[in-house]
DSSP file (Angstrom, degrees, kcal/mol; ACC not computed):
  #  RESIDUE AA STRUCTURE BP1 BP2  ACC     N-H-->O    O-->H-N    N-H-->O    O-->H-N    TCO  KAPPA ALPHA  PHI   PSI    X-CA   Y-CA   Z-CA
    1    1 A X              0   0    0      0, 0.0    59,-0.0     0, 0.0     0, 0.0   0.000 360.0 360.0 360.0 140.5   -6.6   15.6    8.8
    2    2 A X        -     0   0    0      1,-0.1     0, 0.0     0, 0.0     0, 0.0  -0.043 360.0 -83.8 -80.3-167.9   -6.8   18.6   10.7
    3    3 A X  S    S+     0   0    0      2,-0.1    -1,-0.1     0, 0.0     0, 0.0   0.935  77.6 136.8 -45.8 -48.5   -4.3   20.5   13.6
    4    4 A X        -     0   0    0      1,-0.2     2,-0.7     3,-0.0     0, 0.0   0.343  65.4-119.1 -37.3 140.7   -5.8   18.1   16.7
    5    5 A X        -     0   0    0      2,-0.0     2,-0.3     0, 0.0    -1,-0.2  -0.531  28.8-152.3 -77.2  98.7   -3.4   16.8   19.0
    6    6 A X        -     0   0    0     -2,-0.7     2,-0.4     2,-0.0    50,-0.1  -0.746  19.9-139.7 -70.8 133.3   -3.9   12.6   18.4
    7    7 A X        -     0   0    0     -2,-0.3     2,-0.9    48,-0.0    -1,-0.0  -0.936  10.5-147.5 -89.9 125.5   -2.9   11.3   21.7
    8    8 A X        -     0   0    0     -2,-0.4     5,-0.1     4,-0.1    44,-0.1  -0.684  17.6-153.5 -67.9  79.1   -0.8    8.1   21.8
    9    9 A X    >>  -     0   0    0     -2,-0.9     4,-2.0     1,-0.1     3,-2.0  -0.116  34.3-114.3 -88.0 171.3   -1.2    5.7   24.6
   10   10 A X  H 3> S+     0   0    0      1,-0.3     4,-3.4     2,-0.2     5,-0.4   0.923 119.9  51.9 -42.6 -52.9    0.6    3.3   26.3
   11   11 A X  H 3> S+     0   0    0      1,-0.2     4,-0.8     2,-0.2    -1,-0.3   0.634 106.5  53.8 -76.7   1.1   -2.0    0.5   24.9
   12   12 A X  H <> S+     0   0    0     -3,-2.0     4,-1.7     2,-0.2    -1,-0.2   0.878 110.2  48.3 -87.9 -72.0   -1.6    1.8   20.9
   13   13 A X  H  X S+     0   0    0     -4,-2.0     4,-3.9     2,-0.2     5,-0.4   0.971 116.9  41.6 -32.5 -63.8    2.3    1.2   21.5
   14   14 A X  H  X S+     0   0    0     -4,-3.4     4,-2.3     1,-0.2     5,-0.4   0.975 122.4  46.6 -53.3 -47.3    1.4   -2.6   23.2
   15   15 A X  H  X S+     0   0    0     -4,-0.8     4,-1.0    -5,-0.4    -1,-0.2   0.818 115.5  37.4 -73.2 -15.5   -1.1   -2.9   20.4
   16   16 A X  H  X S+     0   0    0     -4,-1.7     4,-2.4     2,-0.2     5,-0.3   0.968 116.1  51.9 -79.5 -35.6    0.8   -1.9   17.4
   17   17 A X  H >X S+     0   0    0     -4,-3.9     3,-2.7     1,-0.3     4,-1.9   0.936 114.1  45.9 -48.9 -64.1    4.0   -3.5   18.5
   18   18 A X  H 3X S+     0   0    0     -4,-2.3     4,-1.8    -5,-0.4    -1,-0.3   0.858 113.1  50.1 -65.7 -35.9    1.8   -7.0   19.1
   19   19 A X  H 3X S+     0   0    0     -4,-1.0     4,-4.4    -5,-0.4    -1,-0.3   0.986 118.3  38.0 -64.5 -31.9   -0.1   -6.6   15.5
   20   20 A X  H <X S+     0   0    0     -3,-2.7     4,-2.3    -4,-2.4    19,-0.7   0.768 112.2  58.5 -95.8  -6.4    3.5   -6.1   13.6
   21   21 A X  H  X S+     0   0    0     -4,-1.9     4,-2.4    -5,-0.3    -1,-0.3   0.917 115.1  41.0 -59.5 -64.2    5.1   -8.9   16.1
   22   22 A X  H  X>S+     0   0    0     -4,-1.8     4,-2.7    -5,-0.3     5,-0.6   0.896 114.6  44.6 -43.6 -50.4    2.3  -11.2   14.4
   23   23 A X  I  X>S+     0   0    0     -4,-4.4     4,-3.5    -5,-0.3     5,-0.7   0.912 113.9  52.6 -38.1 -52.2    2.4  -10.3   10.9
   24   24 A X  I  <5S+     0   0    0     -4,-2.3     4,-0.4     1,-0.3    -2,-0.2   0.916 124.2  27.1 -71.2 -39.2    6.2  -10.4   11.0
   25   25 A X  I  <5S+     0   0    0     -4,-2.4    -1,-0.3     1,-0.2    -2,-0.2   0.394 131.3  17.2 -98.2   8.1    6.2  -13.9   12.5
   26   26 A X  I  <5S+     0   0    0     -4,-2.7    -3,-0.2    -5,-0.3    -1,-0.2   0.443 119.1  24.4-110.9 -30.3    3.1  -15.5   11.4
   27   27 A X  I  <<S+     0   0    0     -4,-3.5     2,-0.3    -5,-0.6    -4,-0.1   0.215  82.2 101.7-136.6  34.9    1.1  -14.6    8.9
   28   28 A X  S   <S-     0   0    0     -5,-0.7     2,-0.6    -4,-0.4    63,-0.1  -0.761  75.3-112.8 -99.4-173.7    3.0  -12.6    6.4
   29   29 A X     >  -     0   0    0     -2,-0.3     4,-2.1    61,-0.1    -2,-0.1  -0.809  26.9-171.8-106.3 130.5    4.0  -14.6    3.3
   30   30 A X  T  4 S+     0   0    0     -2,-0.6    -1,-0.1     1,-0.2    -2,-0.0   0.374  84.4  63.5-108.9  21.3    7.7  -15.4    2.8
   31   31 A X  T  4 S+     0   0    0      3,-0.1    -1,-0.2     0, 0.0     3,-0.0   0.516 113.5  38.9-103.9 -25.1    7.6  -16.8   -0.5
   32   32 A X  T  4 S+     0   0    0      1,-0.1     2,-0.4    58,-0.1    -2,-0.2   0.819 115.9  49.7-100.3 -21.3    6.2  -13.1   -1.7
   33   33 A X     <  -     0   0    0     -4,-2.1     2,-0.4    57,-0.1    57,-0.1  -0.705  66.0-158.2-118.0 167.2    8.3  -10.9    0.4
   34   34 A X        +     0   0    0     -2,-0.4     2,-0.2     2,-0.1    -3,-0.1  -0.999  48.8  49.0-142.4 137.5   12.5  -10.6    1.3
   35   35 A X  S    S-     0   0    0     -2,-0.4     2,-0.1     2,-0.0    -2,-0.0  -0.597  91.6 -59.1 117.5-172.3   14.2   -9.2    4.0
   36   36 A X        +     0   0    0     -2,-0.2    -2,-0.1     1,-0.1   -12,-0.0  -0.514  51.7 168.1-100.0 151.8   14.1   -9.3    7.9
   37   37 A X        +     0   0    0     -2,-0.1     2,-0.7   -16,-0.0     3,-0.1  -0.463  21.5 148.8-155.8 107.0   10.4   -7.9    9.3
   38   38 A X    >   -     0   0    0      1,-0.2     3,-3.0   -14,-0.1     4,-0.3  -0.804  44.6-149.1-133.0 110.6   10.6   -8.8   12.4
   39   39 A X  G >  S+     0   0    0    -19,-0.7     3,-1.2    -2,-0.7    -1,-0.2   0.863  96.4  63.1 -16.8 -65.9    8.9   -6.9   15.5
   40   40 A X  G 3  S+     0   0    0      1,-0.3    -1,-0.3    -3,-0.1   -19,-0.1   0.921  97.4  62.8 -51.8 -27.3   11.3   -7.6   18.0
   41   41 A X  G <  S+     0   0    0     -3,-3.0    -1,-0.3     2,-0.0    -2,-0.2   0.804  78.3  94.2 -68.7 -28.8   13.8   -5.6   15.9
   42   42 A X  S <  S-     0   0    0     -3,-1.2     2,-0.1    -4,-0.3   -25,-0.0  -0.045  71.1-118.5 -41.7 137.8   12.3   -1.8   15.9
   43   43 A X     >  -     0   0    0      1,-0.1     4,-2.4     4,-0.0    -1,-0.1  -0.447  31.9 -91.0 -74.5 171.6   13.5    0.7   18.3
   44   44 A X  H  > S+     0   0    0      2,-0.3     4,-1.7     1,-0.3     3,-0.4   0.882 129.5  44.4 -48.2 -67.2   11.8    2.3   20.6
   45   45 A X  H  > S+     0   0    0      1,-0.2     4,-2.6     2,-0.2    -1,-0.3   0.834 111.7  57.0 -58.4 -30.7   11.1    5.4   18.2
   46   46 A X  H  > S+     0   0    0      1,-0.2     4,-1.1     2,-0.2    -2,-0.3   0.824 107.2  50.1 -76.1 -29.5   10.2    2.8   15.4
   47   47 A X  H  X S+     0   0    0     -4,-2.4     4,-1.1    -3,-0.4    -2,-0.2   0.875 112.5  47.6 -29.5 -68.1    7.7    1.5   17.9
   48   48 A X  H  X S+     0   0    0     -4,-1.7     4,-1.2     2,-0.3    -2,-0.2   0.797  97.9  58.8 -12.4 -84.1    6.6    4.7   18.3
   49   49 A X  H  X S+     0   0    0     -4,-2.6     4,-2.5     1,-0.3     3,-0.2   0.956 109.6  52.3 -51.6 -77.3    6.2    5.9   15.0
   50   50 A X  H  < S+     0   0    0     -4,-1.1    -1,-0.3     2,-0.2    -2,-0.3   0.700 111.6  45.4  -4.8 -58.6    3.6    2.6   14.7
   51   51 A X  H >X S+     0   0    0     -4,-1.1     3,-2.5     2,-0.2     4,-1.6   0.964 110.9  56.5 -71.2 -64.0    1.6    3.8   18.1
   52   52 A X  H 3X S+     0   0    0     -4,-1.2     4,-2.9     1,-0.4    -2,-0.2   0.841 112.9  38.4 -82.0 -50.8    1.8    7.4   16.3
   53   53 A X  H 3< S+     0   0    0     -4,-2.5    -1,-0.4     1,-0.2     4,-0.2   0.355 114.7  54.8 -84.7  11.1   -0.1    5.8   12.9
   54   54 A X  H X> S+     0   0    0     -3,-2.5     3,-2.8    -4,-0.2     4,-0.5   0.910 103.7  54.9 -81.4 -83.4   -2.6    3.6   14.9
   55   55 A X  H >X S+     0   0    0     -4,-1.6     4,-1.7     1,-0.3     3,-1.0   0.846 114.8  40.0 -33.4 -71.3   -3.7    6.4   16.9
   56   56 A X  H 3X S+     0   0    0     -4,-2.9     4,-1.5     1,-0.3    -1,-0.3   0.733 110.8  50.7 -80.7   2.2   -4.6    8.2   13.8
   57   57 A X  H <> S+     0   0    0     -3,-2.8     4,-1.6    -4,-0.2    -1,-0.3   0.859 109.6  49.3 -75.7 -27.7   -5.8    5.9   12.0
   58   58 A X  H <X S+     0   0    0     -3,-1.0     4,-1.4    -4,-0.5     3,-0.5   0.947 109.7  57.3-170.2 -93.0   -8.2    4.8   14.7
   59   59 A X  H >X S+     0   0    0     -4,-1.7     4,-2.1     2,-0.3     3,-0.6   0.912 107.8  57.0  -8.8 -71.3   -9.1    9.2   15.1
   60   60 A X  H 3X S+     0   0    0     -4,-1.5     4,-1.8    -5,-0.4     9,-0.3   0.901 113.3  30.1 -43.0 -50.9  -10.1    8.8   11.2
   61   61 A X  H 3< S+     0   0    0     -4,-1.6    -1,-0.3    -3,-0.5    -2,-0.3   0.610 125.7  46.5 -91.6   1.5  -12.5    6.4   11.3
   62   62 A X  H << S+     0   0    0     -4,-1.4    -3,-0.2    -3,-0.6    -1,-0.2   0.736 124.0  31.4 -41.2 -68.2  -13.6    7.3   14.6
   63   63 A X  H  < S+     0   0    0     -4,-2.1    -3,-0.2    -5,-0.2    -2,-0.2   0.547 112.7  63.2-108.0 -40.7  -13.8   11.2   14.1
   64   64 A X  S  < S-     0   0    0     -4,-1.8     4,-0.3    -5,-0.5    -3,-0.1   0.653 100.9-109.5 -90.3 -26.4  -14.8   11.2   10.1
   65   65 A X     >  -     0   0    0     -4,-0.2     4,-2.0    -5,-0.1     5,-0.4  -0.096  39.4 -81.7 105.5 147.2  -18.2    9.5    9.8
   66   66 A X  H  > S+     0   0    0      1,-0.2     4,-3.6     3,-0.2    -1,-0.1   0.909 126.0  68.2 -51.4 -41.2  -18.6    6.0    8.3
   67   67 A X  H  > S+     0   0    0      2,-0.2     4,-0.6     1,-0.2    -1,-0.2   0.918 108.4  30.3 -61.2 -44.1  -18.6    7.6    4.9
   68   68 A X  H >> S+     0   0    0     -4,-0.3     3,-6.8     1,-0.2     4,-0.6   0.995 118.2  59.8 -57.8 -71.3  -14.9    8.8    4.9
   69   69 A X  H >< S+     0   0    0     -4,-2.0     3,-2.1    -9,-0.3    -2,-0.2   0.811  90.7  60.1 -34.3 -47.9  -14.1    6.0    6.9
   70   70 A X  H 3< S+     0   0    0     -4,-3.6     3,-0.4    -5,-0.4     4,-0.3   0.872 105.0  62.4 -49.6 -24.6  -15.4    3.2    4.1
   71   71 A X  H <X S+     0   0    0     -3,-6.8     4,-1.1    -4,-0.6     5,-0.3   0.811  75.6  91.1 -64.1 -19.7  -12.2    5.3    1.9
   72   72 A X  H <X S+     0   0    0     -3,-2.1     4,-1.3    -4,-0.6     3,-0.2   0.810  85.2  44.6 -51.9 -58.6   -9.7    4.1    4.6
   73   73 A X  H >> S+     0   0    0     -3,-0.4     3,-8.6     1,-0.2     4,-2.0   0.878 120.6  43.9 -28.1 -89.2   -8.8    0.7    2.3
   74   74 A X  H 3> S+     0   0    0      1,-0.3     4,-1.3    -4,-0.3    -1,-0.2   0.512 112.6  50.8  -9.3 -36.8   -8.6    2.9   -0.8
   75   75 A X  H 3X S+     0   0    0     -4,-1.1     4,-1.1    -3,-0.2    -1,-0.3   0.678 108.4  47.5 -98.0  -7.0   -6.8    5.3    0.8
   76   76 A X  H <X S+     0   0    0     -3,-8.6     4,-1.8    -4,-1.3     6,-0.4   0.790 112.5  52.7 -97.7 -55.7   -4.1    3.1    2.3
   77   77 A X  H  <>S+     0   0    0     -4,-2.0     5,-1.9     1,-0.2     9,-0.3   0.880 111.5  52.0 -50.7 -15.7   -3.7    1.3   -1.4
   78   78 A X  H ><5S+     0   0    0     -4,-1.3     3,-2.0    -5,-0.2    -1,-0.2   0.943  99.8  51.4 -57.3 -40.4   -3.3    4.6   -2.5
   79   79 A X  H 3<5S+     0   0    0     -4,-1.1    -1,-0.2    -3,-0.3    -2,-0.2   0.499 112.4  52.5 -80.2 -16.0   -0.7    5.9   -0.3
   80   80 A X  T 3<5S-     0   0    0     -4,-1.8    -1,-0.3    -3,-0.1     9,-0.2   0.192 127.8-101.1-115.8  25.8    1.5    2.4   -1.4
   81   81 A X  T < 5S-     0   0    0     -3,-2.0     4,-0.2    -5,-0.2    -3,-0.2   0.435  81.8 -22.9  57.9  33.6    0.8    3.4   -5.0
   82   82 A X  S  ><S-     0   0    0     -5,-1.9     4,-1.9    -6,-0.4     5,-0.2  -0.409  75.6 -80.8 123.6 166.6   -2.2    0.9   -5.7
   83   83 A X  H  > S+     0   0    0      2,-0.2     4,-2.9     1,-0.2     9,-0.2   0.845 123.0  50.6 -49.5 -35.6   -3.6   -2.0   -4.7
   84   84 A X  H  > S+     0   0    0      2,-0.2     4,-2.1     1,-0.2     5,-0.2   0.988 116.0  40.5 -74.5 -54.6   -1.2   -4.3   -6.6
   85   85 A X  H  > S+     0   0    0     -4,-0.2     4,-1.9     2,-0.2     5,-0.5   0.951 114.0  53.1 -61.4 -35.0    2.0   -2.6   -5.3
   86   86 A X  H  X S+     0   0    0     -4,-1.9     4,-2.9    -9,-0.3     5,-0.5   0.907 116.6  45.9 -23.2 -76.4    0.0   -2.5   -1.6
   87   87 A X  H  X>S+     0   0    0     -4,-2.9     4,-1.7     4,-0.2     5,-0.7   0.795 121.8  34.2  -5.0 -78.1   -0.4   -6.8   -2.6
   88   88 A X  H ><5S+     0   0    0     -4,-2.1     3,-0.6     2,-0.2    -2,-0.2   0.995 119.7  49.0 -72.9 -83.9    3.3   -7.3   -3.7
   89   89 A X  H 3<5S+     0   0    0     -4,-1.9    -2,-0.2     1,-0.2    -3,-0.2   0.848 133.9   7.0 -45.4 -60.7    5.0   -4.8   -1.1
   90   90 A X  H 3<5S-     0   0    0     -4,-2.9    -1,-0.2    -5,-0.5    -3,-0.2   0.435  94.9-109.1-115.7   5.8    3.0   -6.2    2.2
   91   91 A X  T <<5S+     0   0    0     -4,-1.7     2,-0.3    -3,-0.6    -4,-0.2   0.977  73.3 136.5  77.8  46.7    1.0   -9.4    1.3
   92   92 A X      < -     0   0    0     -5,-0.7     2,-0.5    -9,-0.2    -1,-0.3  -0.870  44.0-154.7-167.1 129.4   -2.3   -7.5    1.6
   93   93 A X        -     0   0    0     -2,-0.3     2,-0.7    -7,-0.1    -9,-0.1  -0.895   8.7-171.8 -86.4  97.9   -5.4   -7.7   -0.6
   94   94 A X        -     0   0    0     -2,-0.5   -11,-0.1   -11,-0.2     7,-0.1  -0.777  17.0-147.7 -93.5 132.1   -7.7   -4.5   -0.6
   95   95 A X        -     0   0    0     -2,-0.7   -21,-0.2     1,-0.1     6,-0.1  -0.339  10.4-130.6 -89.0 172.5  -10.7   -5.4   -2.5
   96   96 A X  S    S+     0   0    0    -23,-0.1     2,-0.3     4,-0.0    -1,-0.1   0.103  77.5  19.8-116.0  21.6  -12.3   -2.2   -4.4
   97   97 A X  S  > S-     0   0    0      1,-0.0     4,-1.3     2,-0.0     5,-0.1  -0.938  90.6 -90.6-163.7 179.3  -16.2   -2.5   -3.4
   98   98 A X  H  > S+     0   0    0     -2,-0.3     4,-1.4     2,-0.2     5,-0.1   0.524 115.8  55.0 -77.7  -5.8  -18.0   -3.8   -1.0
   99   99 A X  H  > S+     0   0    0      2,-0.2     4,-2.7     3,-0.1     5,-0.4   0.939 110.8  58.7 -52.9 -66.8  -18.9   -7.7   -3.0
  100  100 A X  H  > S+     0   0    0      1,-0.2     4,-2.5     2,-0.2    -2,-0.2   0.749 109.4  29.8 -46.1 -45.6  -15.6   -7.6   -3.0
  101  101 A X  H  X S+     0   0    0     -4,-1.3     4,-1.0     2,-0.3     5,-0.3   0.965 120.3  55.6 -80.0 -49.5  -14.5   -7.3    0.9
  102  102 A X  H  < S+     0   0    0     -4,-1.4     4,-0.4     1,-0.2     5,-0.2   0.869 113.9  39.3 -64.5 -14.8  -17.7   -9.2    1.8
  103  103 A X  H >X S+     0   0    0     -4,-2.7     4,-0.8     1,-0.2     3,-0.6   0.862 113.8  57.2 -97.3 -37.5  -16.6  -12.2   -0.6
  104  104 A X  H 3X S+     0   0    0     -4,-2.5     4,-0.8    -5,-0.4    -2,-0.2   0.586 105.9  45.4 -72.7   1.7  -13.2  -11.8    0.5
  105  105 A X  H 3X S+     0   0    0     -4,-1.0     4,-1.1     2,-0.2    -1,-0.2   0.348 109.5  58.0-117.8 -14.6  -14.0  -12.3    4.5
  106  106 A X  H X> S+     0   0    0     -3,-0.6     3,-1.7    -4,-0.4     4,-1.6   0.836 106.0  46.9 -91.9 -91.9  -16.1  -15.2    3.7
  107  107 A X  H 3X S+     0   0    0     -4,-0.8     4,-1.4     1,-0.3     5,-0.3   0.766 114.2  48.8 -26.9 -58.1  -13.2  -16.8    2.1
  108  108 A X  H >X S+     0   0    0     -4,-0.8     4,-2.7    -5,-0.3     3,-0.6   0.917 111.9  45.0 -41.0 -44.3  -11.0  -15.8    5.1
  109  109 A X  H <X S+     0   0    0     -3,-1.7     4,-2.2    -4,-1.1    -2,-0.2   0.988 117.5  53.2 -77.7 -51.2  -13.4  -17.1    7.6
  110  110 A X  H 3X S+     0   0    0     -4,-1.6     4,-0.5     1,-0.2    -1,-0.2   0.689 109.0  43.9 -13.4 -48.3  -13.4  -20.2    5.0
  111  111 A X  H <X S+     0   0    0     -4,-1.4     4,-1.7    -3,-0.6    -1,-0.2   0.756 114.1  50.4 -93.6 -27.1   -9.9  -20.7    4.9
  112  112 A X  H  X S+     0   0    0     -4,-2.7     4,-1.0    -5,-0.3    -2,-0.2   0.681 105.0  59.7 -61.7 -19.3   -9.7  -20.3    9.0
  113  113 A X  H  < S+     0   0    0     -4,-2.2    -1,-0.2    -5,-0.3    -2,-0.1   0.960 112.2  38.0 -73.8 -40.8  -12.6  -23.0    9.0
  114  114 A X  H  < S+     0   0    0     -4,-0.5    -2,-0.2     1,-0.2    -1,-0.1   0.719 112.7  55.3 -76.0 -23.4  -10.0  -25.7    7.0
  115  115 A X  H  <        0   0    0     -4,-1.7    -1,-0.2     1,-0.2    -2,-0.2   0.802 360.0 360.0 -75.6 -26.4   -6.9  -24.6    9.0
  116  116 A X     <        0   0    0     -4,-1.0    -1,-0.2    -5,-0.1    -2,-0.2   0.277 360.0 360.0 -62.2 360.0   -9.1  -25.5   12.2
Protein backbone atom coordinates (compact mmCIF):
# COMPACT_ATOMS: atom_id res chain seq x y z
CA UNK A 1 0.00 0.00 0.00
CA UNK A 2 1.23 3.33 -0.43
CA UNK A 3 1.94 6.61 2.14
CA UNK A 4 -2.04 7.82 1.92
CA UNK A 5 -3.53 8.82 5.05
CA UNK A 6 -6.66 6.03 5.39
CA UNK A 7 -9.13 7.88 7.41
CA UNK A 8 -11.03 6.02 10.12
CA UNK A 9 -14.49 6.96 10.94
CA UNK A 10 -16.77 6.87 13.60
CA UNK A 11 -19.01 4.24 11.40
CA UNK A 12 -15.76 1.69 10.69
CA UNK A 13 -15.28 1.65 14.60
CA UNK A 14 -19.48 0.85 15.00
CA UNK A 15 -19.01 -1.47 12.13
CA UNK A 16 -15.98 -3.41 13.01
CA UNK A 17 -16.82 -3.58 16.64
CA UNK A 18 -20.63 -5.05 15.49
CA UNK A 19 -19.00 -7.68 12.82
CA UNK A 20 -16.40 -9.06 15.68
CA UNK A 21 -19.39 -8.72 18.44
CA UNK A 22 -21.25 -11.24 15.96
CA UNK A 23 -18.64 -13.60 14.98
CA UNK A 24 -17.52 -13.81 18.68
CA UNK A 25 -21.13 -14.63 19.79
CA UNK A 26 -22.80 -16.23 17.05
CA UNK A 27 -21.31 -17.67 14.30
CA UNK A 28 -17.84 -18.67 15.14
CA UNK A 29 -17.47 -22.44 15.84
CA UNK A 30 -16.61 -23.44 19.39
CA UNK A 31 -16.00 -26.92 18.93
CA UNK A 32 -12.87 -25.72 16.53
CA UNK A 33 -11.65 -22.83 18.44
CA UNK A 34 -10.59 -22.10 22.56
CA UNK A 35 -10.36 -19.22 24.48
CA UNK A 36 -12.55 -16.04 25.26
CA UNK A 37 -13.40 -13.94 21.75
CA UNK A 38 -15.67 -11.91 22.81
CA UNK A 39 -16.35 -8.19 21.43
CA UNK A 40 -17.53 -6.69 24.39
CA UNK A 41 -14.05 -7.39 25.88
CA UNK A 42 -11.43 -5.16 23.53
CA UNK A 43 -10.47 -1.83 24.61
CA UNK A 44 -10.93 1.04 23.19
CA UNK A 45 -7.45 0.87 21.24
CA UNK A 46 -8.31 -2.79 20.39
CA UNK A 47 -11.38 -1.40 18.86
CA UNK A 48 -9.54 0.84 17.14
CA UNK A 49 -6.93 -1.12 15.74
CA UNK A 50 -10.16 -3.14 14.01
CA UNK A 51 -11.66 0.40 12.59
CA UNK A 52 -7.83 0.95 11.54
CA UNK A 53 -7.88 -2.61 9.34
CA UNK A 54 -11.49 -2.11 8.00
CA UNK A 55 -10.66 1.13 6.66
CA UNK A 56 -7.94 -0.26 4.79
CA UNK A 57 -9.08 -3.03 3.71
CA UNK A 58 -12.17 -1.28 2.35
CA UNK A 59 -9.23 1.56 0.54
CA UNK A 60 -7.76 -1.77 -1.19
CA UNK A 61 -10.44 -2.98 -2.84
CA UNK A 62 -11.91 0.33 -3.40
CA UNK A 63 -8.63 2.11 -4.63
CA UNK A 64 -6.77 -1.10 -6.44
CA UNK A 65 -9.06 -2.10 -9.30
CA UNK A 66 -11.10 -5.37 -9.19
CA UNK A 67 -8.02 -7.18 -10.34
CA UNK A 68 -5.88 -6.70 -7.11
CA UNK A 69 -8.97 -6.70 -5.24
CA UNK A 70 -10.12 -10.53 -6.45
CA UNK A 71 -6.21 -11.25 -4.36
CA UNK A 72 -7.80 -9.94 -1.16
CA UNK A 73 -9.01 -13.81 -0.05
CA UNK A 74 -5.59 -15.04 -1.04
CA UNK A 75 -3.90 -12.40 0.49
CA UNK A 76 -5.55 -12.63 3.85
CA UNK A 77 -4.90 -16.64 3.87
CA UNK A 78 -1.63 -15.76 3.21
CA UNK A 79 -0.94 -13.34 5.87
CA UNK A 80 -2.41 -16.33 8.47
CA UNK A 81 0.09 -18.63 6.80
CA UNK A 82 -2.44 -20.49 4.38
CA UNK A 83 -5.73 -21.29 3.97
CA UNK A 84 -5.73 -24.29 6.35
CA UNK A 85 -4.07 -22.43 9.30
CA UNK A 86 -6.60 -19.19 8.15
CA UNK A 87 -9.56 -22.51 8.59
CA UNK A 88 -8.20 -23.81 11.99
CA UNK A 89 -7.09 -20.38 13.52
CA UNK A 90 -10.55 -18.43 12.74
CA UNK A 91 -13.23 -20.85 11.39
CA UNK A 92 -13.01 -19.35 7.88
CA UNK A 93 -12.91 -21.16 4.47
CA UNK A 94 -11.21 -19.20 1.58
CA UNK A 95 -11.81 -21.07 -1.45
CA UNK A 96 -8.78 -20.78 -4.17
CA UNK A 97 -10.80 -19.85 -7.53
CA UNK A 98 -13.67 -18.64 -8.48
CA UNK A 99 -15.93 -22.39 -8.83
CA UNK A 100 -14.83 -22.58 -5.69
CA UNK A 101 -16.35 -19.26 -3.92
CA UNK A 102 -19.28 -19.38 -6.26
CA UNK A 103 -20.05 -23.19 -5.04
CA UNK A 104 -19.19 -22.17 -1.72
CA UNK A 105 -21.97 -19.16 -1.49
CA UNK A 106 -24.54 -21.40 -2.92
CA UNK A 107 -23.98 -23.75 -0.15
CA UNK A 108 -24.14 -20.86 2.34
CA UNK A 109 -27.24 -19.46 0.95
CA UNK A 110 -28.26 -23.35 1.04
CA UNK A 111 -27.49 -23.91 4.49
CA UNK A 112 -29.31 -20.38 5.49
CA UNK A 113 -32.36 -21.69 3.36
CA UNK A 114 -32.60 -25.05 6.00
CA UNK A 115 -31.75 -22.94 9.13
CA UNK A 116 -34.92 -20.67 7.95
Amino acid sequence: MSNKLIIVTADHRRRAYAVMRQWGDLDRDDSILEGACEARDLSVAEIEDAARVLAMLEDFRANRGPVVGDFLPALLAESAGGPENLAMEYGITVPISATARRNARREAIRSLAKAC
